[in-house]
ZAKE-448550 format. One line per 10 residues: for each residue z, y, x of C-alpha. Coordinates in steps of 0.001 Angstrom, whole numbers, plus 500000, padded with zeros to 6 digits. Layout:
// ZAKE-448550
Z/Y/X ~ ...
//
This chain:
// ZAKE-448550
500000/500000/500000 ~ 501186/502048/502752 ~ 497606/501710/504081 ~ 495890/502449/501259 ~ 497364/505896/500974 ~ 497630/507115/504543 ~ 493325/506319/503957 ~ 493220/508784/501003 ~ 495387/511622/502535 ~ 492948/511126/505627
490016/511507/503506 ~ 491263/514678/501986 ~ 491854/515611/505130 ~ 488389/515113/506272 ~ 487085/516640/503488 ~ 489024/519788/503792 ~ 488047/520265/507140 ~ 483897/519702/506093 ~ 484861/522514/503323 ~ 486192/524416/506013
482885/524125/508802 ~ 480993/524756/505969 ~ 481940/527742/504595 ~ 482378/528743/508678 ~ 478708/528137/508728 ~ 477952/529656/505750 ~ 479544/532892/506541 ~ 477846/532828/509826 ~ 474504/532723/508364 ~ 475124/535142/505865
476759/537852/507770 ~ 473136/536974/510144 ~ 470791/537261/507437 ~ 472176/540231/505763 ~ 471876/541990/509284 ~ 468018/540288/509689 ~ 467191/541538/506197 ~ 468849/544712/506178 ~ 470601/543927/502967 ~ 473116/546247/501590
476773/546810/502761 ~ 477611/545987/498966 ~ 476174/542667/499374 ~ 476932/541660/503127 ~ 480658/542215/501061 ~ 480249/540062/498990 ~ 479456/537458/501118 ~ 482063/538214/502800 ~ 484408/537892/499756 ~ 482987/534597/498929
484117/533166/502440 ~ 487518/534502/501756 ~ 487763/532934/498431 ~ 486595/529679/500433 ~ 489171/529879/502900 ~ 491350/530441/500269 ~ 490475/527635/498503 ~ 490647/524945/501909 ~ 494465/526792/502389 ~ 495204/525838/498966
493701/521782/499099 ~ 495824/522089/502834 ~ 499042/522808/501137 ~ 498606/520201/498506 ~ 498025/517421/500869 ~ 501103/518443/502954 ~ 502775/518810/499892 ~ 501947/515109/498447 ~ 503116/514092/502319 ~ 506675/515923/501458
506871/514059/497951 ~ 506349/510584/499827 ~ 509493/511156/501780 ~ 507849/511027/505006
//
């Protein structure tokens, strides 16, 4: 059993830290192709904003996991 769920806490810990690279990579590219295009402040912003909200978001699924650790009583 013990197996079983240290393999699903290290999946969601894998897949937090894909979620993570990719919104690295997607701000990257954005924060590139709004300089390449010459888009708008407004929009590089936004971008920007949406990367937050990303981070955000893989803080959030980080402090569950640790949190479901805590419950386990390890």
């Amino acid at each position: 059993m013990a197996g079983m769920q240290n393999k699903g806490e290290g999946l969601a810990g894998r897949r937090v830290a894909l979620f993570i690279a990719g919104v690295g990579l997607f701000w990257i590219l954005a924060t590139w192709l709004g300089s390449a295009l010459g888009l708008s402040e407004r929009v590089r912003v936004l971008f920007d904003l949406f990367a937050l909200a990303g981070f955000g978001w893989a803080l959030w699924m980080t402090i569950d996991i640790w949190r479901k650790r805590q419950n386990d009583g390890r």
